[in-house]
N, C-alpha and C positions, 0 to 999 in steps of 0.2 A: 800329847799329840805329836809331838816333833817327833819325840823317839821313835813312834810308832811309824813316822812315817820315813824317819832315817833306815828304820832295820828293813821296812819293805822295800824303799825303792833298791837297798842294797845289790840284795842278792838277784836282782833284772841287772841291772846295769854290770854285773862279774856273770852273766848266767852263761853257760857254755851252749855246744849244741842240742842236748838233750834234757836242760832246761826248762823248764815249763813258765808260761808265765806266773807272777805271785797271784797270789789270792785276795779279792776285795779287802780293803780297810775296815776293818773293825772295832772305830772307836762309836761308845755309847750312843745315842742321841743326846740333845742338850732340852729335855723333859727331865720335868719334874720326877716320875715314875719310872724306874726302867724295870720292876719286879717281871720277868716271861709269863706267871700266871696271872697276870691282869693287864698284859700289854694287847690289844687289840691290832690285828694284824689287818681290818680295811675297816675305815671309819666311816666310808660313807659306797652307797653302790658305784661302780662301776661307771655310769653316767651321772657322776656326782651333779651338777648342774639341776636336774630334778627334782634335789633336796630344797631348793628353794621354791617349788610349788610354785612355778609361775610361768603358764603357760606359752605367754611372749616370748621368756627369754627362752625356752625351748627350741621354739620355730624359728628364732633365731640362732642359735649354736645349730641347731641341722642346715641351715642354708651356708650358716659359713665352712661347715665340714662341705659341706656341696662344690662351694661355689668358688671360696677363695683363693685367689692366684700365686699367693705363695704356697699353699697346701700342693698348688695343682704344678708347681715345679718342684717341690720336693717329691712330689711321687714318680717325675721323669727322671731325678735325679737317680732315683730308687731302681727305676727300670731299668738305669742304665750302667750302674754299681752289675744288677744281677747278672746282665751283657757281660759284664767284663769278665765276671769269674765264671760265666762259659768259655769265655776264651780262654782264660787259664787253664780251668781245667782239661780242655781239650790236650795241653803239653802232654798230659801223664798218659795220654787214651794212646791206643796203637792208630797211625796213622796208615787209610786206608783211598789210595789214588788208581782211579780205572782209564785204562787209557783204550784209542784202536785205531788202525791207522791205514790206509790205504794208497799207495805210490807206484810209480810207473816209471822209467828212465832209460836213457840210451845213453851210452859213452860214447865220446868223439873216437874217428880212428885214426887223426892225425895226432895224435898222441903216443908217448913214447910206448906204452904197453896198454894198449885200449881193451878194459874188463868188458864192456858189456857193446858188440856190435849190432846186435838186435835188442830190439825193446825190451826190459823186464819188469813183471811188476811182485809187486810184496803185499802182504795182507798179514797186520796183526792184530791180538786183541790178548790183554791179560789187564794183571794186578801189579801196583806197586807198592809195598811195605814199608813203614818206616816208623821205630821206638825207640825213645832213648829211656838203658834202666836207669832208673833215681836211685845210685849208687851213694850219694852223698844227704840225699832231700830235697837237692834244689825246687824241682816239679812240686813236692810236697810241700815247701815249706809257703812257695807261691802260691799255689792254689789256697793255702789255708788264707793267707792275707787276705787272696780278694774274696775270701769267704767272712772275714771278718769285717772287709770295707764293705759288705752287704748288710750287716750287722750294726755297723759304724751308722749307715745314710737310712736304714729302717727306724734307729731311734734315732735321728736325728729329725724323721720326720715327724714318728710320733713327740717328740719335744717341740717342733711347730706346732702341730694342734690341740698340745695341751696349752702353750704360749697362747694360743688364739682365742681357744674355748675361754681361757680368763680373761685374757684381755675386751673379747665380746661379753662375757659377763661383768664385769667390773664397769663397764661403759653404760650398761643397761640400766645395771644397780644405781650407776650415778643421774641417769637420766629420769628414774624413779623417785631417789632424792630430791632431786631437783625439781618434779613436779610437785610433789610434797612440798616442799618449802614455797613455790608460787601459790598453792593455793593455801595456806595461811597467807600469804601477801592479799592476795583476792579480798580473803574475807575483810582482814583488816581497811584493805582500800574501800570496801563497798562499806563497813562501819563508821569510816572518817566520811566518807560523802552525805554519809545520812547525818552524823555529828555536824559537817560544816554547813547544811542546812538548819537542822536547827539552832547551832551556832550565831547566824545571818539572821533569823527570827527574832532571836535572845540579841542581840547587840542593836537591832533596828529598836526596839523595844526598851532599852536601855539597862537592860537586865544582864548584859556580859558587855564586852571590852572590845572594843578591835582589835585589840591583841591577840585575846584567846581565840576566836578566828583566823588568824593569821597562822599560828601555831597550827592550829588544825589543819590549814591548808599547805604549811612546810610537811608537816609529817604525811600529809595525804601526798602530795609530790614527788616526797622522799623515797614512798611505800612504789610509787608508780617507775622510777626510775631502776629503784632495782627489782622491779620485776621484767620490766626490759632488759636489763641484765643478766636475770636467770633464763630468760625466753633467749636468749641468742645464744649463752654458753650449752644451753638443750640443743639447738639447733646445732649447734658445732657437734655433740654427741652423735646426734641423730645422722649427720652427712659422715661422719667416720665410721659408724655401726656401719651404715652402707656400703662404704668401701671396702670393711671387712667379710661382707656378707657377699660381694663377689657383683656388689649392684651401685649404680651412680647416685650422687645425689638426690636426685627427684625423688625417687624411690623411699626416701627418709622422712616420709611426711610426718607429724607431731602426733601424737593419740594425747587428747585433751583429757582422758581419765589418768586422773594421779597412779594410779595404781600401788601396789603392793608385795611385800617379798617374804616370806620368814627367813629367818639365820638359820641354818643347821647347826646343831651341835659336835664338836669336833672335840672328842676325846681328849687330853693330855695328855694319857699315856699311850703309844703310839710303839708299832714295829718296828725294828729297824730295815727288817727287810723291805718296805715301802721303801726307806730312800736308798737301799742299793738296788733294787729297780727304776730308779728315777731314767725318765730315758736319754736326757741329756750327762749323765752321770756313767750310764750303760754305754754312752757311744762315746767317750774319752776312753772308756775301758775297751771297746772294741777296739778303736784304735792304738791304743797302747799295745793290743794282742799283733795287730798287724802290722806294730813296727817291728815286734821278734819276731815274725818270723820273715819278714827282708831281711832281719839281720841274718838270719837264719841263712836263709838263699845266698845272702853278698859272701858268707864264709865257702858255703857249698862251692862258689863257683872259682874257688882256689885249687880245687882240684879235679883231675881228668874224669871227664865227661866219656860214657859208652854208649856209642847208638850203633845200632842194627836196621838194616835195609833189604831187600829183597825186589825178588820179579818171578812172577809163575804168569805164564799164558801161554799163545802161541803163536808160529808164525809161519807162511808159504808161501810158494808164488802164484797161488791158482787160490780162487777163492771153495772149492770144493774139500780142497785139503789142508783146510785153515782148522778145523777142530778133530780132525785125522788123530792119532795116539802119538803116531810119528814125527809132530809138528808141534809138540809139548815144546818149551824149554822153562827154565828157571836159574834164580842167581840167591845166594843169600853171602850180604857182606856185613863185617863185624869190624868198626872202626872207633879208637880211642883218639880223641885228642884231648892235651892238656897243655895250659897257657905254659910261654916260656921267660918273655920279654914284653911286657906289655905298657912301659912307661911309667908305670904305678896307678895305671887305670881300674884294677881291679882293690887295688888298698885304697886309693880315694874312695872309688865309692861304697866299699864297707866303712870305712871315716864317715861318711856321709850319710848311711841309716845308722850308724851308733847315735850321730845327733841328734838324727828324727825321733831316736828311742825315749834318747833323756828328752827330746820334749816332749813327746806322748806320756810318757812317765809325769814330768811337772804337772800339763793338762791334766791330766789324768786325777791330779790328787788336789789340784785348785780347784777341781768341780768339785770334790768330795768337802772339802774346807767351807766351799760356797752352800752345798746344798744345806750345811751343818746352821751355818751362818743364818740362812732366810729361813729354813726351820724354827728356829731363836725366834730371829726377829718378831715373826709372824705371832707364836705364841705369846710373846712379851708384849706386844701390842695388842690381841684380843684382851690381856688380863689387865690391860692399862685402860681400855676403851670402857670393860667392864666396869671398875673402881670412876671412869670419869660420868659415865650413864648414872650411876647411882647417885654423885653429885648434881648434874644437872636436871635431875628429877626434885631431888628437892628447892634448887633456885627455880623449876618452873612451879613449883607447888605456891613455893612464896610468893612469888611471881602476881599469881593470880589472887591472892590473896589482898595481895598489895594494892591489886590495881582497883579490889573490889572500893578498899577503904579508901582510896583515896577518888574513884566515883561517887562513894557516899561522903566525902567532906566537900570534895567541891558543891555538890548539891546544897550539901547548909550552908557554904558561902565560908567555910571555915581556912580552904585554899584558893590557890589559883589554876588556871586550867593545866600549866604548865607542870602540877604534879601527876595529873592523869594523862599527862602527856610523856613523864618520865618511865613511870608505871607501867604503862601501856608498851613504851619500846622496849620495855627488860622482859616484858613477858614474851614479845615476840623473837627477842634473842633467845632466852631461853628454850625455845619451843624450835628456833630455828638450829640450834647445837645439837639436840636430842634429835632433830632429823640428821646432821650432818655425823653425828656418832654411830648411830645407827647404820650410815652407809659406811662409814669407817671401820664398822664390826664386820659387816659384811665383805668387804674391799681384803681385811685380813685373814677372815676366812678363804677365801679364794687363792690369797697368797698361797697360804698353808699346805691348802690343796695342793698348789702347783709347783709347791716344794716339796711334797710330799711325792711329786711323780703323779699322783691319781689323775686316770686310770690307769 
């Protein structure tokens, strides 16, 4: 990887005028597969989000593409990128100024040689010309920059909305989770209310303990406190989806159904042109393009500059013989200048986009490093999440198992309550892991995605 990334930034940083910038980075993905005829070049559609089959979080990713206020200044920003490189471009176009003009005047005649002692008036009306040729690039090499700072703030934007799309899914998935896990709380609370009743039955009776009662009513407590705890950290979800969604908290009300998500499956072996379309990836690379070519321009403007100007219309003293043949005139002037002493104003600021270059160049290959990186990661944690599901299926399998035999011993009196009170809480960790895996498989997959650049 170093080498690869020595011999590229090389030849930018020595590149002359005619130069091009390098060519994207070319090392492997960090997948398992790299073979071309089995690499899958899009894993999932286009609105990836879909794949999860769940209608809420749909109508929620279409309102935060709607609605949300960072979305809705990156796309000013976008408007205003495209501005600019009209204005550029406008350098290289022939500039074209209409003028007309209408005046009347008397000269003094107490003046040394008095020109006009009756009134005269003038009437004009033409064109005035003005191009300078791109002898060197300069015009060329600007216009291309803020052609590429359109490029640079287009993925940049789309890199918010895919940032967004996940982070609104990943909040939704968790607020799913989360109801899943209250309602195994629920259940268990309404089974410990009915146990601590008959519990109270059995202990009045002399047939259990004050103890095993008391136990029942910790655990019942217990169950009740963190399900307050999961009902506020939901509510914290549900006020942030809000705010992403482009709408205030009120708006966040709870939906009391647990609800549901499937995982999509996400290939391991994977294109690499997915993540060199990544669009935070594509706009270091814009940018890296539109610091050569300021450097590009800072060189240009070392040497002389040729602009051409002109005038064609006409002009009289009477308004009748204003578009007369006789009344033509025109001018075309051809003028060079080139810098001669300027302070070292013109070498600083070429000093000064070489810098910007090498740091577009660094950005440029820290993203590529990064996308490589959460790539990794993301798949190292689905296949870890997967190996941990398989585990805690069988502690919930036991689990239940566990808890059956030790209901049927307390009943023969052969324990205490406080074994089916052991039993009891391991199944419900168990059961509560396999919901929190489950959102963690999902949570990775998302990552993946949005490492992956999709869409």
């Amino acid at each position: 990887m170093r080498r690869t990334l020595s011999l590229l930034t090389l030849p930018l940083l020595l590149a002359g005028c005619s130069t091009p910038p390098p060519e994207p980075l070319r090392t492997p993905l960090p997948t398992a597969e790299t073979n071309a005829a089995e690499t899958v070049a899009r894993p999932l559609p286009a609105a990836w989000w879909t794949a999860f089959r769940d209608p809420e979080l749909d109508r929620l990713v279409a309102q935060a593409r709607a609605d949300n206020r960072d979305l809705w200044q990156a796309a000013a920003r976008l408007d205003a990128a495209q501005a600019r490189a009209k204005i550029a471009g406008a350098d290289a176009a022939l500039q074209v100024t209409g003028s007309g003009g209408a005046g009347r005047q008397r000269s003094s005649e107490n003046t040394g040689v008095p020109v006009f002692k009756n009134p005269q008036s003038q009437f004009s009306a033409g064109l005035r010309f003005a191009y300078e040729v791109d002898l060197w690039g300069r015009i060329r090499a600007s216009r291309e920059a803020a052609r590429q700072e359109v490029e640079l703030t287009a993925a940049e934007r789309a890199a918010a909305e895919i940032t967004l799309i996940a982070e609104v899914s990943k909040q939704h998935l968790g607020r799913l989770a989360i109801r899943r896990e209250a309602a195994d709380l629920e259940k268990q609370i309404a089974r410990f209310a009915e146990t601590e009743a008959i519990q109270a039955v059995r202990t009045d009776a002399g047939f259990a303990t004050e103890l095993d009662l008391q136990r029942v009513r910790i655990e019942k407590g217990t169950r009740e406190f963190e399900l307050s705890q999961l009902r506020e950290r939901e509510q914290l979800l549900a006020n942030s989806l809000a705010q992403l969604c482009g709408h205030g908290p009120e708006s966040a009300a709870t939906n009391p159904v647990p609800g549901e998500a499937v995982t999509p499956e996400v290939p391991a072996t994977l294109s690499l042109a997915l993540l060199e379309g990544r669009p935070d990836v594509a706009a270091k690379r814009a940018g890296w393009e539109a610091s050569f070519q300021r450097v590009q321009a800072a060189r240009a403007d070392f040497y002389p500059a040729l602009r051409l100007s002109g005038t064609i219309g006409y002009e009289a003293d009477r308004t009748r013989d204003l578009l007369d043949w006789q009344s033509r005139l025109w001018s075309l002037v051809a003028g060079v200048t080139a810098p001669v002493f300027d302070g070292g104003r013109l070498k600083g600021a070429l000093a000064l986009e070489r810098a910007h270059l090498r740091e577009a160049a660094a950005a440029y290959e820290a993203a590529v490093l990064t996308a490589y990186r959460e790539v990794a990661d993301a798949l190292n944690t689905l296949r870890a999440v997967a190996d941990q599901q398989g585990a805690a299926e069988r502690v919930r399998d036991a689990s239940q198992r566990a808890l059956a035999l030790s209901r049927e011993r307390y009943e023969k009196g052969f324990v205490t309550y406080l074994e089916v009170v052991e039993s009891d809480r391991s199944l419900l960790a168990a059961q509560r892991t396999l919901i929190i895996l489950q959102a963690r498989s999902q949570t990775a997959t998302i990552d993946l995605i949005r490492a992956l650049g999709l869409p």
